[in-house]
ZAKE-381190 format. One record per residue (C-alpha): x, y, z; residue number from 1; residue in one letter. Coordinates in Angstrom, 3 decimals, padded with zeros to 6 digits. Example, Ala and Ser with C-alpha at 12.3 -4.5 7.8 and 13.67 -1.06 7.14 Angstrom:
// ZAKE-381190
- 012.300 -004.500 007.800 1 A;
- 013.670 -001.060 007.140 2 S;
END
This chain:
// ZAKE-381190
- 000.000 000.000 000.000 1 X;
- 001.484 003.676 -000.718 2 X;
- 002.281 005.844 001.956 3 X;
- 003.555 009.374 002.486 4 X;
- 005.606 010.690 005.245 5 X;
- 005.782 014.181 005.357 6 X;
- 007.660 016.527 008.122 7 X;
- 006.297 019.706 007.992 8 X;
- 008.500 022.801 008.937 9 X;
- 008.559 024.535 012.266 10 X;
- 006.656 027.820 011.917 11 X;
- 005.835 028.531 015.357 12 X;
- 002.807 026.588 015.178 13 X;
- 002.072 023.395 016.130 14 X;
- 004.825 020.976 014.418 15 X;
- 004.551 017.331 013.771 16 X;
- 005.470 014.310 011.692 17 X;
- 002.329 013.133 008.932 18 X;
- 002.591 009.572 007.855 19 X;
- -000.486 009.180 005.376 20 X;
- -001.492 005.630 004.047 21 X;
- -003.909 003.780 001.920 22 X;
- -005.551 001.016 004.196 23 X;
- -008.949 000.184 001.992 24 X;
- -011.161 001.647 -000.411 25 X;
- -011.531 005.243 -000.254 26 X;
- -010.054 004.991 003.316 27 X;
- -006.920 006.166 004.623 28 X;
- -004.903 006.443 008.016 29 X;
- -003.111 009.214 009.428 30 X;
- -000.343 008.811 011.769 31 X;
- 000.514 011.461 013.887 32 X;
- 003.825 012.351 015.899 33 X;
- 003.955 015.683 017.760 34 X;
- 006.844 016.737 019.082 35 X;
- 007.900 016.857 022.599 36 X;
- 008.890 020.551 022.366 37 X;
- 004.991 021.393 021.402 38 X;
- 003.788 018.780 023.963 39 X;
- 005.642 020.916 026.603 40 X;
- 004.979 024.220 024.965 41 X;
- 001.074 023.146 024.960 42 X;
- 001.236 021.847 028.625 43 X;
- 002.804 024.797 029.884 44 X;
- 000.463 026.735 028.154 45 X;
- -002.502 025.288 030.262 46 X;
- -000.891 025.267 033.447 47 X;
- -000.342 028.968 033.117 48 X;
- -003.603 029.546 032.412 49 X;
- -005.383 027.478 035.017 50 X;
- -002.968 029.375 037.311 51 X;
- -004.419 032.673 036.319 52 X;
- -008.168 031.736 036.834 53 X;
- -008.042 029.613 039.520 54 X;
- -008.955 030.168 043.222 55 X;
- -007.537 028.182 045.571 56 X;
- -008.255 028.825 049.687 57 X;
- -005.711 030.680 051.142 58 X;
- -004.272 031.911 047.909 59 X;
- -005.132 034.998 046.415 60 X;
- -006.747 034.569 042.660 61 X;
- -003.794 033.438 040.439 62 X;
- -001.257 033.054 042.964 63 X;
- -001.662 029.469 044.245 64 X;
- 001.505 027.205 043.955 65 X;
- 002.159 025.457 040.849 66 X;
- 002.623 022.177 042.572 67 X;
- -000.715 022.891 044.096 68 X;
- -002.381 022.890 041.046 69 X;
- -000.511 020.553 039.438 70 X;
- -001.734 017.791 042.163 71 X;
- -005.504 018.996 041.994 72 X;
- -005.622 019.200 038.493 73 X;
- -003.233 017.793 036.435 74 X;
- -004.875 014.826 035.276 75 X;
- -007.744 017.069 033.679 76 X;
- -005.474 019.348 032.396 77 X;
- -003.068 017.097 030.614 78 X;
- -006.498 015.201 029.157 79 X;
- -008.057 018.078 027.563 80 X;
- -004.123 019.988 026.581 81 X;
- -004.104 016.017 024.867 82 X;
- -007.212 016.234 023.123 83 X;
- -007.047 019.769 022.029 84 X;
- -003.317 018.779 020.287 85 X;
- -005.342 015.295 018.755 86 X;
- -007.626 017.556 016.893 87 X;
- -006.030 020.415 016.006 88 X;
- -002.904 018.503 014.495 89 X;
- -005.855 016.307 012.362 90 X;
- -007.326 019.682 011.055 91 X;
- -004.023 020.583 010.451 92 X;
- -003.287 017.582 008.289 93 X;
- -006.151 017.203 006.348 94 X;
- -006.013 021.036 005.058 95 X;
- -001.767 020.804 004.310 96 X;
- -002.322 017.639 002.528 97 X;
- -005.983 018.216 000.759 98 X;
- -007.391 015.586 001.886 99 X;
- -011.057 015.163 001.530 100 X;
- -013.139 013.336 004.329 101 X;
- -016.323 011.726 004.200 102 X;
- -017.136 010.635 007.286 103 X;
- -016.122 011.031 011.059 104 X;
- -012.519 010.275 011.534 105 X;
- -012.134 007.467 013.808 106 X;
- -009.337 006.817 016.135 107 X;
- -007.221 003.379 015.696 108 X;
- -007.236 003.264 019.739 109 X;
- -009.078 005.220 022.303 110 X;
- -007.876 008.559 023.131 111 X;
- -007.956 007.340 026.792 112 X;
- -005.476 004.785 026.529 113 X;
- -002.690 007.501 024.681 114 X;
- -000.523 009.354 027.752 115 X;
- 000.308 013.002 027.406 116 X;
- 003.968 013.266 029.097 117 X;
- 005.725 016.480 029.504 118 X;
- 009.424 016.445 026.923 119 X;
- 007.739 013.364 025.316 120 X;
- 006.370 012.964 022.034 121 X;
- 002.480 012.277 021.820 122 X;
- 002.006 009.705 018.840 123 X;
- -001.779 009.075 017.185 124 X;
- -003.514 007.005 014.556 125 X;
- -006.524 008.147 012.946 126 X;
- -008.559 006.626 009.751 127 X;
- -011.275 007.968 007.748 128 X;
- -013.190 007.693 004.928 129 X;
- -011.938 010.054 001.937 130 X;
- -013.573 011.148 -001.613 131 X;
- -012.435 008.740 -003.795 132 X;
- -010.153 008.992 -007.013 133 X;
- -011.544 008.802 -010.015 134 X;
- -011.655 010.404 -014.101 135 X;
- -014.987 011.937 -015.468 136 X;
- -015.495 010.308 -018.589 137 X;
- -015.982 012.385 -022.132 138 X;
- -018.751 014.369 -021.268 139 X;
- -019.882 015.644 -024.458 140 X;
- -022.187 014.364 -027.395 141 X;
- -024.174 012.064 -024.520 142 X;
- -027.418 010.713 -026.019 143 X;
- -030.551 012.236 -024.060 144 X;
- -034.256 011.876 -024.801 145 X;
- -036.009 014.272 -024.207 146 X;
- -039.577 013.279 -023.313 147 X;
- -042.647 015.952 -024.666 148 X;
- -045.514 015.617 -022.461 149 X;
- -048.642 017.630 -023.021 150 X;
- -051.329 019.176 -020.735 151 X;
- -054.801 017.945 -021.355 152 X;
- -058.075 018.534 -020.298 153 X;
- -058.429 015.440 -018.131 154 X;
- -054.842 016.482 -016.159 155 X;
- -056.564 019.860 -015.182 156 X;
- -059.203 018.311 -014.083 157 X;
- -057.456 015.348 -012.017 158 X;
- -055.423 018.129 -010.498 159 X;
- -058.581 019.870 -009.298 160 X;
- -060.092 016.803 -008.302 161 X;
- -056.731 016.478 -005.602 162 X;
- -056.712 019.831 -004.914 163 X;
- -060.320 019.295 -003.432 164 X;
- -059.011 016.466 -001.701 165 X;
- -055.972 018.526 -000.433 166 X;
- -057.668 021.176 001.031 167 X;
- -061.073 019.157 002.126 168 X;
- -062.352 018.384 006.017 169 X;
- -061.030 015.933 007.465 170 X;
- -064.209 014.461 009.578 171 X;
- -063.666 011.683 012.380 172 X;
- -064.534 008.163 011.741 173 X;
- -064.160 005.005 013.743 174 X;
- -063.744 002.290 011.663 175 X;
- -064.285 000.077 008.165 176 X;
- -060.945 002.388 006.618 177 X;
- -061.042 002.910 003.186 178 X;
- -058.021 004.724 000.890 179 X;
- -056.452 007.583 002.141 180 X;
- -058.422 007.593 005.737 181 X;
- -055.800 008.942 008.529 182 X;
- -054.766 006.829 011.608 183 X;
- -053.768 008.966 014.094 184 X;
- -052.048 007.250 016.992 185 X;
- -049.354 006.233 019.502 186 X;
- -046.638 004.748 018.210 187 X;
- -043.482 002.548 019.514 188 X;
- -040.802 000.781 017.679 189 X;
- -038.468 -001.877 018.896 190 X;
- -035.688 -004.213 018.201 191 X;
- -036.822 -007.639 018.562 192 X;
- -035.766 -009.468 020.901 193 X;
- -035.557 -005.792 022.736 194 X;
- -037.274 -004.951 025.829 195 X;
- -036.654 -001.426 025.454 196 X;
- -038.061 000.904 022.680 197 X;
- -035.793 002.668 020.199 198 X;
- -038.329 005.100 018.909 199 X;
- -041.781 005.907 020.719 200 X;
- -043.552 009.384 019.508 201 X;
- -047.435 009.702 020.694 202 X;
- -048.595 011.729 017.859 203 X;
- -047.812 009.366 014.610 204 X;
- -050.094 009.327 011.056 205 X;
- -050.679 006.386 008.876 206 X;
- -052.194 007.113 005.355 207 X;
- -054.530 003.913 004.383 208 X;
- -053.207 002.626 000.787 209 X;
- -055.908 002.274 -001.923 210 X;
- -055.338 -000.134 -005.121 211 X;
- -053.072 002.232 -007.292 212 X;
- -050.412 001.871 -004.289 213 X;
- -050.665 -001.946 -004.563 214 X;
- -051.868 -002.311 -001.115 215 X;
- -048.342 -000.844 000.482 216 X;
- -047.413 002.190 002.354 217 X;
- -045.358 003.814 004.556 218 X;
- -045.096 003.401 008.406 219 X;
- -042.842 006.020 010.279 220 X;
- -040.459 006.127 006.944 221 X;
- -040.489 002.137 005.800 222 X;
- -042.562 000.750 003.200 223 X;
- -044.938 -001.811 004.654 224 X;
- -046.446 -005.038 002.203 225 X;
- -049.837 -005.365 002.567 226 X;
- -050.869 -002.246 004.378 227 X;
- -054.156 -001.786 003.357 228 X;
- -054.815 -005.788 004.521 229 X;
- -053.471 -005.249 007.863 230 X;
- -055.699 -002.654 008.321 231 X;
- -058.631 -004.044 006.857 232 X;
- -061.382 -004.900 009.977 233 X;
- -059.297 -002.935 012.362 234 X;
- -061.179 000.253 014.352 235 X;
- -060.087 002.949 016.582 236 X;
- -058.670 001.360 019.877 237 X;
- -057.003 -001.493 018.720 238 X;
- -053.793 -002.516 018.330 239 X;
- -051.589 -003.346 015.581 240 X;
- -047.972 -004.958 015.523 241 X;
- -046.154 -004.893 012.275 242 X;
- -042.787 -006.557 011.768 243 X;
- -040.373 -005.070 009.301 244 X;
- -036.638 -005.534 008.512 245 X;
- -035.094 -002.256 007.956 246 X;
- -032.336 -001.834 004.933 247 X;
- -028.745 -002.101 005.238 248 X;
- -029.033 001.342 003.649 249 X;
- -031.169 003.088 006.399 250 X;
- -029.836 006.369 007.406 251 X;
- -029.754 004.811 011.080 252 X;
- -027.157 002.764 011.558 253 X;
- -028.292 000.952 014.960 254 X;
- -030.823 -000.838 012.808 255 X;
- -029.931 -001.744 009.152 256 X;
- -030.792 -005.089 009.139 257 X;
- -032.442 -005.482 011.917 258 X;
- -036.023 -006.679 012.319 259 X;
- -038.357 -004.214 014.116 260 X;
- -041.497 -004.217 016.005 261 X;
- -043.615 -001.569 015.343 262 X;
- -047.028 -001.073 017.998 263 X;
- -049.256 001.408 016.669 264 X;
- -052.238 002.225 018.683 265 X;
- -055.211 003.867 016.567 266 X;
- -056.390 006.961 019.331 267 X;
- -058.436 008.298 016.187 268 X;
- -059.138 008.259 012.652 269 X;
- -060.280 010.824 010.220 270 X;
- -061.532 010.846 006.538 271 X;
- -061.123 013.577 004.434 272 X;
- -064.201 015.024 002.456 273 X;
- -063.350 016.838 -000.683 274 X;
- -064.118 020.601 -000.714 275 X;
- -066.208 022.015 -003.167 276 X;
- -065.616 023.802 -006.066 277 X;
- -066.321 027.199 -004.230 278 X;
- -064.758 026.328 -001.409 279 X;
- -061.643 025.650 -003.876 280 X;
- -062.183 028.998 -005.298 281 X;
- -062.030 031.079 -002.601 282 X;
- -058.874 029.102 -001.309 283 X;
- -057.475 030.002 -004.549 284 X;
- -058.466 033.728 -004.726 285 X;
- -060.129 033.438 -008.319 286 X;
- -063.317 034.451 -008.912 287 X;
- -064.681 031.566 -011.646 288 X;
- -063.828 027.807 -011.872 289 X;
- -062.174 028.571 -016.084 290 X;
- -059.670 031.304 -014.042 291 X;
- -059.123 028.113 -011.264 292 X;
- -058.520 025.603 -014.371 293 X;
- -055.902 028.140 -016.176 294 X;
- -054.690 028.284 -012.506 295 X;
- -053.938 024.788 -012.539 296 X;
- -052.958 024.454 -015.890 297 X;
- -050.064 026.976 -015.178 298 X;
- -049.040 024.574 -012.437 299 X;
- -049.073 021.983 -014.617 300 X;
- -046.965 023.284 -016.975 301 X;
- -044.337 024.424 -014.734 302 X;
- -044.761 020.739 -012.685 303 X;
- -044.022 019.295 -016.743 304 X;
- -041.189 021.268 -017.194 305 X;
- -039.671 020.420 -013.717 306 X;
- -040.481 016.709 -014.586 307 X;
- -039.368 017.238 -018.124 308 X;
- -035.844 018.625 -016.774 309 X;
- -035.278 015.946 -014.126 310 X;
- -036.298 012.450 -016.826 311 X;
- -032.988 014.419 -018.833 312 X;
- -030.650 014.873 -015.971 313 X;
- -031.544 011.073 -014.774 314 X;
- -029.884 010.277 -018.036 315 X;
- -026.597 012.101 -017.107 316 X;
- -026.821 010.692 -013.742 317 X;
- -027.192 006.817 -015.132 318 X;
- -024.236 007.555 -017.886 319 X;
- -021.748 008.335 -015.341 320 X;
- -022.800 005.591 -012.904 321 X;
- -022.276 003.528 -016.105 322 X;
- -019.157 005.001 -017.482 323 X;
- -016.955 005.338 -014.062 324 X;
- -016.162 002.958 -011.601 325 X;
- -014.467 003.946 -008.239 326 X;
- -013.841 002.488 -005.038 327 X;
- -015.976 003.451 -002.245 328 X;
- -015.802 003.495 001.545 329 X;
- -016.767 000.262 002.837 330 X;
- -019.570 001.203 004.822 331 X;
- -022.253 003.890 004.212 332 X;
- -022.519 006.402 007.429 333 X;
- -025.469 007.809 008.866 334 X;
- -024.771 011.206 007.811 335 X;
- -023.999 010.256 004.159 336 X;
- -027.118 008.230 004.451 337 X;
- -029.404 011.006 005.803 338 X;
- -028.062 013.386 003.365 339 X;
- -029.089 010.896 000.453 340 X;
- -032.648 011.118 002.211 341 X;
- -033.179 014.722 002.837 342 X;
- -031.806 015.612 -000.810 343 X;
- -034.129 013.593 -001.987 344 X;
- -036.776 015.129 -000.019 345 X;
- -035.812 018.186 -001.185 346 X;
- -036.088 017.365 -005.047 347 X;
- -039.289 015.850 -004.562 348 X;
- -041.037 018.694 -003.297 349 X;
- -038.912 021.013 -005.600 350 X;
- -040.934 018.808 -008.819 351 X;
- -044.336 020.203 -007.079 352 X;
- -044.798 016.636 -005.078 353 X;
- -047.345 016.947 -002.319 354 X;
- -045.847 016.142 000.734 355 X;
- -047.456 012.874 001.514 356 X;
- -046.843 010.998 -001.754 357 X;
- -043.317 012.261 -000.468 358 X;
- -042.694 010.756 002.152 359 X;
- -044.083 007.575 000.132 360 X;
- -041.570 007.761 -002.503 361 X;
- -038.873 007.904 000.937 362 X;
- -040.200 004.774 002.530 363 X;
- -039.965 003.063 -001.282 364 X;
- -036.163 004.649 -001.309 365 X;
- -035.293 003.682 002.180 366 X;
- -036.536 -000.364 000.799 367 X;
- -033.170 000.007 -001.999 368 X;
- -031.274 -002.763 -002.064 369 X;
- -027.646 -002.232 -000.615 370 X;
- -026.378 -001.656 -004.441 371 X;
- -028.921 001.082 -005.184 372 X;
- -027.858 002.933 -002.072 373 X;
- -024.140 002.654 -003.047 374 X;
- -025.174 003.640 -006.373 375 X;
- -026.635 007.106 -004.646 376 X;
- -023.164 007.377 -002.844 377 X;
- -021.305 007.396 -005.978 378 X;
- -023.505 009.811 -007.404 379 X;
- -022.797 011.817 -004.829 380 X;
- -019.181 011.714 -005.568 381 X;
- -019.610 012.099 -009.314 382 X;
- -021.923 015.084 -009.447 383 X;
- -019.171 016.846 -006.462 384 X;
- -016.582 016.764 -009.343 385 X;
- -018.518 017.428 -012.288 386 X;
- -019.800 020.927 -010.422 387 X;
- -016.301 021.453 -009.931 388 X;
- -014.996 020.425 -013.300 389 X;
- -017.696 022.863 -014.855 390 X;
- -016.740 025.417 -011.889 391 X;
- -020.623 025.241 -010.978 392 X;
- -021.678 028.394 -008.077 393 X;
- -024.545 028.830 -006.366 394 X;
- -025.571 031.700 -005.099 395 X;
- -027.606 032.863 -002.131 396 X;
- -030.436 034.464 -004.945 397 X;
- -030.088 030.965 -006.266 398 X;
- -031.101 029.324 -003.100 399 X;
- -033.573 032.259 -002.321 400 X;
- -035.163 031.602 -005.572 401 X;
- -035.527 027.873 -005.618 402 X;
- -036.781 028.336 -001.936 403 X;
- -039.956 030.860 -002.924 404 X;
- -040.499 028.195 -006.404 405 X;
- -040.946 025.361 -003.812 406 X;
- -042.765 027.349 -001.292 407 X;
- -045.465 028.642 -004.367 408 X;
- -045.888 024.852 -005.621 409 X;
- -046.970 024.108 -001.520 410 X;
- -049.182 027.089 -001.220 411 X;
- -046.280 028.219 001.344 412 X;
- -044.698 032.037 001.833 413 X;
- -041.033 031.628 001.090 414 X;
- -039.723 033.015 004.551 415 X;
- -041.760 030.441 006.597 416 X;
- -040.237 027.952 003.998 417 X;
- -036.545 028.472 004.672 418 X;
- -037.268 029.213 008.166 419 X;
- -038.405 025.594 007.817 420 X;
- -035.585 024.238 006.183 421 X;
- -033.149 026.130 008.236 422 X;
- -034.349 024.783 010.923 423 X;
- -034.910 020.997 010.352 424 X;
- -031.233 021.449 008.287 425 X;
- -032.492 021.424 004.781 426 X;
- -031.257 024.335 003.827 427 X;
- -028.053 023.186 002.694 428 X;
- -029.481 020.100 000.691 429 X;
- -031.490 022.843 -001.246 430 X;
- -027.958 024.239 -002.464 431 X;
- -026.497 021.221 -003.347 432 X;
- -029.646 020.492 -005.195 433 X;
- -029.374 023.423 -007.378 434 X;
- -025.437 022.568 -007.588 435 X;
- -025.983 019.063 -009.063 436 X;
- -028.920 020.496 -011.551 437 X;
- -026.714 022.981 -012.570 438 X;
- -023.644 020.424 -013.698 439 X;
- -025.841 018.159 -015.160 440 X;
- -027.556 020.976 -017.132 441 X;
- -023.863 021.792 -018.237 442 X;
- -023.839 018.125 -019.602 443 X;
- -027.497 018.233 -021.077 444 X;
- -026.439 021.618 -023.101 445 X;
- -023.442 019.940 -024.893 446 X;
- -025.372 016.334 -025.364 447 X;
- -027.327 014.702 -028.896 448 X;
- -031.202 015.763 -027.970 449 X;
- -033.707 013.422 -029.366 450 X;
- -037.294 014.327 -028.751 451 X;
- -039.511 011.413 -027.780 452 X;
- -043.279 011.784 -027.514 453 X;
- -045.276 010.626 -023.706 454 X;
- -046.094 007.147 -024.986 455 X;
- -042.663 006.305 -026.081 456 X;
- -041.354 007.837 -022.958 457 X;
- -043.529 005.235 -021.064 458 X;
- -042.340 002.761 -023.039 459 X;
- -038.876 003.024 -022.093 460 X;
- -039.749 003.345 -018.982 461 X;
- -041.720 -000.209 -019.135 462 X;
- -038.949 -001.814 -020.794 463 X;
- -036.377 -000.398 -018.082 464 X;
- -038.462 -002.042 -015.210 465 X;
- -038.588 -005.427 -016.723 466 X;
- -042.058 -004.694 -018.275 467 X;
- -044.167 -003.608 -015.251 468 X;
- -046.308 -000.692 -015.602 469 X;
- -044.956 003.251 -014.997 470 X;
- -045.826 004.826 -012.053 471 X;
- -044.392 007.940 -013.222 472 X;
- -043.100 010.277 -015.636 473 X;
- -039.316 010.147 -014.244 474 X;
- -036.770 007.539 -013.316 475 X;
- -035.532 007.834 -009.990 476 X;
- -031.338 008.243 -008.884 477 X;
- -029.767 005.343 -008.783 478 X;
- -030.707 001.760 -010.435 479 X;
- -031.034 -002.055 -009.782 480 X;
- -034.614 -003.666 -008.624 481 X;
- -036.145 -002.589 -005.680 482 X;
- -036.657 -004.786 -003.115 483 X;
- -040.108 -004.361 -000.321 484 X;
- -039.542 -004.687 003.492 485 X;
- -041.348 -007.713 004.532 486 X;
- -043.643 -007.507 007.370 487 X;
- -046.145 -009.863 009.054 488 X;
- -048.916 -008.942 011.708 489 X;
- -050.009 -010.375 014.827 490 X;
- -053.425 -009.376 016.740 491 X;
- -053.428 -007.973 019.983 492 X;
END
């Protein structure tokens, strides 16, 4: 395996010895020697200061004995001094010798067990996942369809119809659920074989499937088989107990793999009756139903477009996850995992998605087989250096911008929107969404266009999926079959 030893030059600062090695894909360790001159520069450093703050009985404030101070508090001093050097020494590193990390760095042996000893050097291992190293293939002259889908009549009027059902009462009900009826209940999930509860919130929401979802749907973020039969005879009060196995891929890492119990107690349920047409108008602000259907047909022409522009960038997206390979950390981290979720979150509602048939989509993306999910990790990678290879920036207006588009598509204002996302920590994923649009739109413009009409669109689409029908207009990122999280029931 290569390695690198580099000995940087005393500049006053902080000096130490930098051993840098490859030890597995997209992983590398840093080993760290710092001097003993720093160690006692650093130490004394504390001490001096501890001496100046402290207040010791029968000393005046800053005047108690070193020795004194040494015996009360040396063992926390040299432990933080220690810990302080670990971490700024690793900053150091990684910024002198560009390296690019991933994930959290993790220590080779616990920080506990590594002695900080006055005219001694303090030595350190550290690994971490890094970006990996890889070439962007030719970029130009890529074949992209370009899918032309038109407007009708009938889409206006679907869209109304949901709109009605969007903005309708929801009126309480206590039993015989039908399609899109809301549970409303305490919830509790669990490890089997667990006595204690990993997750337990007493305000959850289940959506009842109808036949268009196949009978599946979402339960606190997973994607649940036969849904709509295990809640078929049930009523407010009782009790249900799904089983599900969550992904290797999940963005939690305490339980990829494992199976969980989920008890969901229905406290309520509600059904929602459309609103009217007038009702619809006045929530609109337009004063006839023809000014409401241009309303909507606006929409969905902008909703097209945004669908139109993300079936073309899939394209990109599935020609570099063809045409590179690269090696990739080993294991996929929680953070890298949650980012892959709230970006996709993001894009979802950016396309004009109402937010329940997002968090659908989700569940059916947290149910990727382990390959997909790597698949979304290289993406990540590849669309990182494509924006920089086309020098892609994104402003603040940018953001700003694509913040008030979302927030218009969700009936939202735009500052309770980013207040929103800056608060739940979206507001970054929004940036990198635009940055990744913006490179593959950089690809798009130098690419062979082909215009395809809907049907042939949906063709392709049926072909790609082994021949079973379209759900949508637009492939999703990343590829392979999915695969459902099983789950069984049992009464109680």
């Amino acid at each position: 395996m290569p390695d690198t030893t580099v000995t940087p030059e005393h500049s006053g600062e902080a000096s130490a010895n930098v051993k840098i090695e490859d030890v597995g894909p997209a992983l590398k360790r840093l080993t760290i020697t710092i001097s003993p001159e720093v160690v006692m520069e650093k130490l004394e450093e504390s001490i001096g200061a501890l001496g100046h703050e402290t207040t010791m009985p029968g000393f005046r404030r800053g005047k108690a004995p070193r020795r004194l101070l040494e015996r009360r508090f040396g063992t926390t001093v040299r432990n933080e001094t220690k810990n302080r050097l670990i971490a700024d020494a690793y900053a150091k590193a990684v910024e002198e010798h560009g390296i690019q990390p991933v994930g959290e760095p993790e220590p080779t042996e616990p920080a506990d067990s590594l002695e900080l000893v006055a005219g001694k050097p303090l030595s350190f291992a550290i690994e971490v996942e890094v970006a990996p190293s890889f070439e962007l293939p030719v970029l130009e002259g890529i074949a992209i369809k370009k899918p032309l889908l038109e407007i009708r009549d009938e889409h206006v009027e679907d869209r109304i119809d949901r709109q009605r059902r969007r903005h309708g009462e929801l009126n309480p009900i206590t039993g015989d659920f039908q399609p899109d009826d809301r549970l409303l209940g305490q919830v509790s999930v669990t490890k089997r074989g667990d006595e204690s509860p990993l997750f337990e919130n007493e305000q959850a929401v289940i959506i009842c499937p109808g036949a268009e979802d196949g009978g599946k749907g979402p339960v606190l973020g997973m994607m649940i088989d036969g849904l709509a039969d295990i809640l078929k005879g049930r009523s407010v009060g009782d009790t249900l107990t799904i089983e599900a196995v969550a992904s290797e891929g999940h963005e939690r890492e305490d339980v990829r793999g494992a199976t969980l119990v989920i008890s969901f107690r229905i406290m309520g349920a509600q059904r929602p009756a459309p609103a009217t047409l007038e009702q619809l108008l006045e929530i609109f602000s337009v004063e006839t139903v023809e000014i409401l259907r241009e309303q909507m047909r606006m929409a969905l022409q902008h909703q097209r477009d945004q669908e139109q522009a993300s079936a073309m960038r899939e394209q990109v997206y599935k020609h570099l996850l063809n045409a590179v390979e690269m090696e990739l950390p080993e294991k996929l981290s929680a953070s890298q995992a949650l980012r892959t979720v709230e970006g996709q979150r993001v894009e979802l509602l950016d396309r004009g998605m109402p937010p329940d048939e997002v968090e659908r989509e989700l569940a059916e993306m947290r149910n990727d087989s382990e390959a997909q999910a790597r698949d979304r990790l290289k993406l990540f990678f590849l669309m990182r250096r494509l924006g920089d290879h086309f020098k892609i920036d994104v402003t603040e207006q940018e953001v700003n911008g694509r913040i008030a588009a979302i927030a218009a598509q969700h009936g939202q204002r735009p500052d309770q929107l980013r207040t929103e996302l800056v608060k739940t920590g979206r507001i970054n994923e929004v940036a990198r969404m635009v940055f990744e649009q913006k490179a593959a739109d950089r690809v798009i413009a130098i690419a062979k266009i082909e215009d395809v009409t809907a049907d042939e669109w949906n063709e392709l689409l049926i072909a790609e999926k082994g021949g079973a029908a379209a759900k949508t207009t637009t492939t999703k990122k990343g590829t392979g079959q999915k695969t459902s999280g099983k789950a069984t029931t049992r009464k109680s």
